[in-house]
Phi, psi and omega in degrees: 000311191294318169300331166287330176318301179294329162299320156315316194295294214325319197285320199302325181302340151100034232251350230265072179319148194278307187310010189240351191277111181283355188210162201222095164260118161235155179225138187210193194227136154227170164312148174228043173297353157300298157316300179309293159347303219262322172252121186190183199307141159286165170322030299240106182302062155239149211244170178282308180253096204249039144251018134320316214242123201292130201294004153250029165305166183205158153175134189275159196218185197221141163191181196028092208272166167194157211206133170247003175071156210287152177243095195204158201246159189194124169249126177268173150207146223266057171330314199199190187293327186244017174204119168236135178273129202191216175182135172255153137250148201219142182237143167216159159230162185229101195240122163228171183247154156239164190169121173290121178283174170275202173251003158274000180087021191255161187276081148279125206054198179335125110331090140317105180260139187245107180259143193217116171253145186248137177213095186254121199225088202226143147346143158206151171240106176250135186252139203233115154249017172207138220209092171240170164315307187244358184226121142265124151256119230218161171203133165228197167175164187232175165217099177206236186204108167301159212195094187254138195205154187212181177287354207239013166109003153279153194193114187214148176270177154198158144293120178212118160285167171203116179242117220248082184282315177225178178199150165211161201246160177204111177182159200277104171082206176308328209236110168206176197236144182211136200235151173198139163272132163182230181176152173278174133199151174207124192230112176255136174031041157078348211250291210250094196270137195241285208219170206169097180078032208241150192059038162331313183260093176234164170210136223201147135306092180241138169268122178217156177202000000 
């Protein structure tokens, strides 16, 4: 009675070295520094003498960007000592308005709002070259396959990686927290770049037991 008595404590105590812990949930945040870079306000047309310019000029523009940075959920499982297997979903969203302006800069017709989503769902393997009760450190990486869609009736595949150079986890027991450097990239047919460098910066919440 009294060793189960003990055993009970010990675990609630979070007492748990993580290498010894077979499973991992994590949720987390990363950077959209790519994204920002690459989608953002078109040019803003105004001219000094807009009675220059033929009263039915027109020309269209992008604005008012919103970005929510990557979003994603990741399960690990504990292989060996030094490896774990496991799979992300990984989320972004991108929101802008479009619309033709006049040669006075006024708003003609409708406002288009665009929402444009990334939904990525990939295999992922991380190797632990460093392993304490309260600090980890790691390098991993996934392969899988992005799934790009907006409000207007798009829809695209891509091949998309995520490469993890270092990372380090740092918590007690049950509960820890991990911050990492690395990038996304998704490239369909050499052509159409989804991502490039993207989530340099993540930082995640982990449960593990």
């Amino acid at each position: 009675m009294k060793k189960n008595l003990l055993l009970i404590l010990f675990l609630l105590s979070g007492a748990i070295p993580a290498a010894s812990q077979k499973h991992t949930v994590r949720l987390g945040w990363g950077d959209m520094m790519y994204e920002t870079a690459v989608f953002h306000a078109s040019p803003s047309h105004t001219f000094v003498t807009p009675s220059a310019l033929p009263e039915d000029f027109s020309v269209r523009e992008q604005y008012g960007h919103g970005y929510t940075g990557h979003i994603f959920a990741e399960y690990l499982y504990r292989a060996g000592r030094n490896v774990r297997l496991g799979g992300m979903m990984d989320f972004e969203g991108i929101f802008w308005k479009e619309a033709d302006f006049d040669r006075n800069h006024n708003v003609k017709g409708a406002v288009q709002n665009v929402n444009n989503y990334d939904l990525s769902l990939i295999p992922t393997v991380r190797f632990d070259y460093f392993n304490h009760e309260t600090v980890s450190l790691y390098s991993g990486l996934g392969l899988g396959l992005l799934m790009a869609f907006d409000n207007i009736g798009g829809f695209e595949l891509s091949p998309v990686s995520d490469f993890h150079l270092i990372g380090v986890e740092v918590g007690r027991g049950h509960w820890a927290g991990a911050a990492e450097l690395g990038f996304m990239t998704a490239l369909s047919a050499g052509n159409k770049v989804y991502m490039l460098g993207s989530k340099l910066i993540s930082l995640s919440v982990n449960y593990r037991w």
